[in-house]
Backbone as CSV, one residue per row, in Angstrom:
resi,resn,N_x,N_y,N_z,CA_x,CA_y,CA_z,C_x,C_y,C_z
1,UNK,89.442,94.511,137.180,90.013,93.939,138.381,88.942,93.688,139.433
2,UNK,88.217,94.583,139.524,87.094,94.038,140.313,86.534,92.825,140.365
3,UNK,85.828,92.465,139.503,85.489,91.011,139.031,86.196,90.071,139.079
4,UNK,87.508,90.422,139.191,88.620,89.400,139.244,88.613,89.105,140.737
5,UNK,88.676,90.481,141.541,89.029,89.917,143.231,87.239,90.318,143.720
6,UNK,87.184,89.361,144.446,85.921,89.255,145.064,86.415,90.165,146.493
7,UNK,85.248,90.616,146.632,85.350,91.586,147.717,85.906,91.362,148.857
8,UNK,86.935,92.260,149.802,87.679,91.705,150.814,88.378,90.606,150.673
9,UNK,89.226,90.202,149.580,90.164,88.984,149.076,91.189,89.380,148.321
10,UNK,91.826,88.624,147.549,93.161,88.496,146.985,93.085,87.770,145.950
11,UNK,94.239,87.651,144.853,94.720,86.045,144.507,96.464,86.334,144.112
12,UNK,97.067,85.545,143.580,98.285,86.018,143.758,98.876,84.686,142.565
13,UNK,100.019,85.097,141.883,100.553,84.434,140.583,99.342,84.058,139.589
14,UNK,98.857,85.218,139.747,97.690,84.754,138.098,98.536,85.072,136.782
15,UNK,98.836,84.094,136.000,99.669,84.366,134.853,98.662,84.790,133.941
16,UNK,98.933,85.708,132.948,98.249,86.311,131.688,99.257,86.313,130.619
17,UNK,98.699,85.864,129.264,99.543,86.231,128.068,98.615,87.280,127.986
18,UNK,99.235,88.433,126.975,98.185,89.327,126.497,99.488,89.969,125.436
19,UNK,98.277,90.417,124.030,99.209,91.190,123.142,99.041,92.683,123.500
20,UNK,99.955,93.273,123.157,100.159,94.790,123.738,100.280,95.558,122.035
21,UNK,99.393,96.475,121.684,99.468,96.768,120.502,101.140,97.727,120.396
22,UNK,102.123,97.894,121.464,102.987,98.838,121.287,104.155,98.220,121.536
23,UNK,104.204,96.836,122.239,105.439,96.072,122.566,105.028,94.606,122.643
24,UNK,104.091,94.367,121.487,103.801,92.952,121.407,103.358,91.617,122.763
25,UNK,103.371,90.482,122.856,103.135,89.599,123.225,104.287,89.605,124.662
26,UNK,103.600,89.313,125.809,104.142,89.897,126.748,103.176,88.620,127.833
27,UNK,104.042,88.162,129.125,103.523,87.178,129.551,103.713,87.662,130.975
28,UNK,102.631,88.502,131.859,102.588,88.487,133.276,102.312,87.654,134.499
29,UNK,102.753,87.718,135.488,102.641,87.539,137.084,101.716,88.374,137.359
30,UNK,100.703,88.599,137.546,99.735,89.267,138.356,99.463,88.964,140.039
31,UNK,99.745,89.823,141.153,98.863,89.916,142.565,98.544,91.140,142.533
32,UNK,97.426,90.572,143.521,96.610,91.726,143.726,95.551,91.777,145.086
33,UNK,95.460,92.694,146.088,94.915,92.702,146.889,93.614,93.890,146.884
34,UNK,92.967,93.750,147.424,91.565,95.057,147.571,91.943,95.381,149.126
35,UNK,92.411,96.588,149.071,92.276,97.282,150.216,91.118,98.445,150.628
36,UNK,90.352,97.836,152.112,89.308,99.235,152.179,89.826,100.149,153.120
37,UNK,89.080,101.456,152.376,89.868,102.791,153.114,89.162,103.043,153.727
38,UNK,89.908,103.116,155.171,88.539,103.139,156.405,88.125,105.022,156.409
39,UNK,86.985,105.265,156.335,86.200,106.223,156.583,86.013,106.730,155.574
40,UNK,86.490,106.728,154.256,85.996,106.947,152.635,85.320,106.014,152.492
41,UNK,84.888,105.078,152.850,84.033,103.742,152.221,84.297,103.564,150.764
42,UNK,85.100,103.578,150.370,85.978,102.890,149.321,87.112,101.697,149.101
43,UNK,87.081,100.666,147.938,88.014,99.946,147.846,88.819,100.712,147.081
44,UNK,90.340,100.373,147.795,91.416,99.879,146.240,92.206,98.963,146.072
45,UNK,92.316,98.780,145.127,93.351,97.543,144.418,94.742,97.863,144.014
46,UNK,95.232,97.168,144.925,96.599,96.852,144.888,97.556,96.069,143.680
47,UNK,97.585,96.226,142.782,98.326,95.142,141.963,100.061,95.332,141.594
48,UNK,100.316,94.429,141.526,101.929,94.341,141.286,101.778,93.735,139.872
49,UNK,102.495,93.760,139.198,102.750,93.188,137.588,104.743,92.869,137.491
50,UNK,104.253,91.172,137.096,105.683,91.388,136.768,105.696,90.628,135.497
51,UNK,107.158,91.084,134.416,107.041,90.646,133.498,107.821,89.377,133.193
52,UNK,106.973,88.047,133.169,107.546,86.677,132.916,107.669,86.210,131.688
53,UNK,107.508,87.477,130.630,108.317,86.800,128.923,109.407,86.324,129.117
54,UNK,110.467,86.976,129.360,112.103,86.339,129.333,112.311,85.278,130.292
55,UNK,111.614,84.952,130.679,112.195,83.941,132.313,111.198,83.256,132.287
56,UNK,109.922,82.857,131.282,109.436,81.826,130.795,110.319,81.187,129.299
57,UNK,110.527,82.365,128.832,111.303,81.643,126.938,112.479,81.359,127.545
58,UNK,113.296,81.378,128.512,114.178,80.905,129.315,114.122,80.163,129.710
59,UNK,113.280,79.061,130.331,112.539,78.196,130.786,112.594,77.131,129.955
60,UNK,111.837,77.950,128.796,111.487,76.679,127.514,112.486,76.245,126.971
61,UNK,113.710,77.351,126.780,114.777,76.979,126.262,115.556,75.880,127.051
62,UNK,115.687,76.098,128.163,116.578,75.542,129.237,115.751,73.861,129.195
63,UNK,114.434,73.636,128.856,113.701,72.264,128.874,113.838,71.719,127.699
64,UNK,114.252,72.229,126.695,114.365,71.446,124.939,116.027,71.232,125.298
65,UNK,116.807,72.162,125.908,118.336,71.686,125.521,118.696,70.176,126.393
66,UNK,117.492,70.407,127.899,117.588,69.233,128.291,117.333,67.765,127.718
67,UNK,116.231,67.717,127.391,115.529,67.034,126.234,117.001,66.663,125.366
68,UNK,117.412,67.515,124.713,118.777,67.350,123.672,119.743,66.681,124.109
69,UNK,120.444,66.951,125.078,121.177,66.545,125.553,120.865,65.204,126.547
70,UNK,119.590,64.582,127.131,119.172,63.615,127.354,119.196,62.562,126.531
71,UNK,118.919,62.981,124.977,119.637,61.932,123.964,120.892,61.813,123.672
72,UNK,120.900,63.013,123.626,122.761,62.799,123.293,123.234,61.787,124.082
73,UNK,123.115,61.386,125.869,123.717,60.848,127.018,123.262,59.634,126.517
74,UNK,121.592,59.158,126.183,121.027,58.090,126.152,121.552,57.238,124.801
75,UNK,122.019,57.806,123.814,122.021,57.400,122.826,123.993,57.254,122.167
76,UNK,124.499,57.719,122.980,125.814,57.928,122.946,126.344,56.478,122.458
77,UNK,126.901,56.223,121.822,128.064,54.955,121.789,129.487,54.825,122.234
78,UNK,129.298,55.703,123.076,130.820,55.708,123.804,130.240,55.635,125.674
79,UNK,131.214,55.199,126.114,130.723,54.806,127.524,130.622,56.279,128.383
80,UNK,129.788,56.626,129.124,129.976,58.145,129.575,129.123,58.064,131.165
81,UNK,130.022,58.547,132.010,130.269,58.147,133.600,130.103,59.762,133.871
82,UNK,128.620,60.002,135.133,128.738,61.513,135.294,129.535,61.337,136.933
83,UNK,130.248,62.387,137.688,130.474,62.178,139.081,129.993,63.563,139.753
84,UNK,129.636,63.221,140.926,129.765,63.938,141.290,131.011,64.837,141.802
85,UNK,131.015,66.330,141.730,132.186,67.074,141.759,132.431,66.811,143.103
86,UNK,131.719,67.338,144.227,132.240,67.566,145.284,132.469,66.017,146.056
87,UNK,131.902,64.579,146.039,131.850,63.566,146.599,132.484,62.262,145.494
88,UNK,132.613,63.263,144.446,133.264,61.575,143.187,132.861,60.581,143.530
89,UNK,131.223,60.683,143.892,130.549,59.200,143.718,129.707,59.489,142.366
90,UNK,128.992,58.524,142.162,128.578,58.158,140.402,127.231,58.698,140.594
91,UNK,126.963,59.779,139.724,125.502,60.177,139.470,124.965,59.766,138.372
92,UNK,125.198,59.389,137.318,124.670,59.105,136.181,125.514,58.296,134.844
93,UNK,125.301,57.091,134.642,125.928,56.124,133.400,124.800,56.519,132.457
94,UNK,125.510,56.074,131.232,124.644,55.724,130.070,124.286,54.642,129.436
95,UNK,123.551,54.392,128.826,123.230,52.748,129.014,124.323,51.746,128.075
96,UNK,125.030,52.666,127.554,126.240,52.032,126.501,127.348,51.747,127.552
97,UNK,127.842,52.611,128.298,128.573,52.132,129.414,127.916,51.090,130.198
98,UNK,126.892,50.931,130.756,126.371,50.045,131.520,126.631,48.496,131.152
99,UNK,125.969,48.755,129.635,125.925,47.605,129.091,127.918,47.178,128.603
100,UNK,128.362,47.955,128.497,129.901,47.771,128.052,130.613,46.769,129.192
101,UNK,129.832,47.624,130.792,130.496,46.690,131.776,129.880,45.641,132.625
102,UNK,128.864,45.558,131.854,128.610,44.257,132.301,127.258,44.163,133.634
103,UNK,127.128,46.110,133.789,126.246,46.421,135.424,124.619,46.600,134.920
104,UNK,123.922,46.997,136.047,122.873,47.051,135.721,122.966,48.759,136.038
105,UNK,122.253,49.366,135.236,122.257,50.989,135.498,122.198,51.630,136.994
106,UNK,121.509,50.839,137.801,121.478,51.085,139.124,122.700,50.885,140.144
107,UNK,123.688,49.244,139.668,124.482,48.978,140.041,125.367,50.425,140.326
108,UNK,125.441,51.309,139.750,126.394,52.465,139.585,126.302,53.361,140.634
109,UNK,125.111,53.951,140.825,124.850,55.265,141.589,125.588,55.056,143.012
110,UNK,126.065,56.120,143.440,126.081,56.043,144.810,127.565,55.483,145.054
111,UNK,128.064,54.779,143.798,129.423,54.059,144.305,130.568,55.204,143.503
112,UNK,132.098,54.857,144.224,133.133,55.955,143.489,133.512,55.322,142.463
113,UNK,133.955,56.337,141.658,134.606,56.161,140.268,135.691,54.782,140.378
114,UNK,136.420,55.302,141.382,137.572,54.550,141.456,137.284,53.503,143.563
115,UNK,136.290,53.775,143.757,136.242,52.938,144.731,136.105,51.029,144.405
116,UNK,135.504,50.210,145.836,135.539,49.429,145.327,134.620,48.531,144.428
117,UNK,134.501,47.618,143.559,133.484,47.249,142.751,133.329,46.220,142.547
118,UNK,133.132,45.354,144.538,132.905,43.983,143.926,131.337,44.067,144.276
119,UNK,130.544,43.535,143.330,129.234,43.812,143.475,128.507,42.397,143.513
């Protein structure tokens, strides 16, 4: 750790993979500060460790299902209209709907499901 924090400094979210011979492959958050102890003329180092395995493979997971389901929407052959819940204006067509009615993908956003649609 020394070498890591230069004297009288910090750094803070240094990520590390590292294998652990007793609980395997393990992915940290590292901060860390050097504190000097006034009248011992000594540093110490402060570090916090947190563990970001599960809430990175969480991450990854949560970015491939997107990915998945981005085709599914893009590639759909049925017309599919997202709304928003709280305002039931149009967040997202698919390009099979788009093209079904005749709009341009943009034409959509921003307008209601059932509002008006002379464009």
């Amino acid at each position: 750790m020394e070498e890591i924090i230069p004297k009288n400094t910090h750094f803070n979210d240094f990520e590390v993979d590292h294998h652990f011979s007793a609980i395997g492959r393990k992915r940290m958050l590292l901060n860390a500060r050097r504190v000097y102890r006034e009248g011992q003329g000594t540093d110490t180092i402060l570090l916090a460790i947190e563990d970001m395995t599960e809430h990175r493979e969480m991450e990854e997971a949560l970015k491939i299902s997107e990915i998945r389901y981005r085709r599914l929407f893009e590639a759909a052959q049925d017309g599919i209209l997202i709304l928003d819940a709280e305002t039931g204006q149009i967040s997202d067509v698919n390009p099979f709907l788009a093209e079904m009615l005749g709009y341009s993908h943009k034409d959509f956003f921003g307008k209601e499901a059932l509002g008006d649609w002379s464009l």
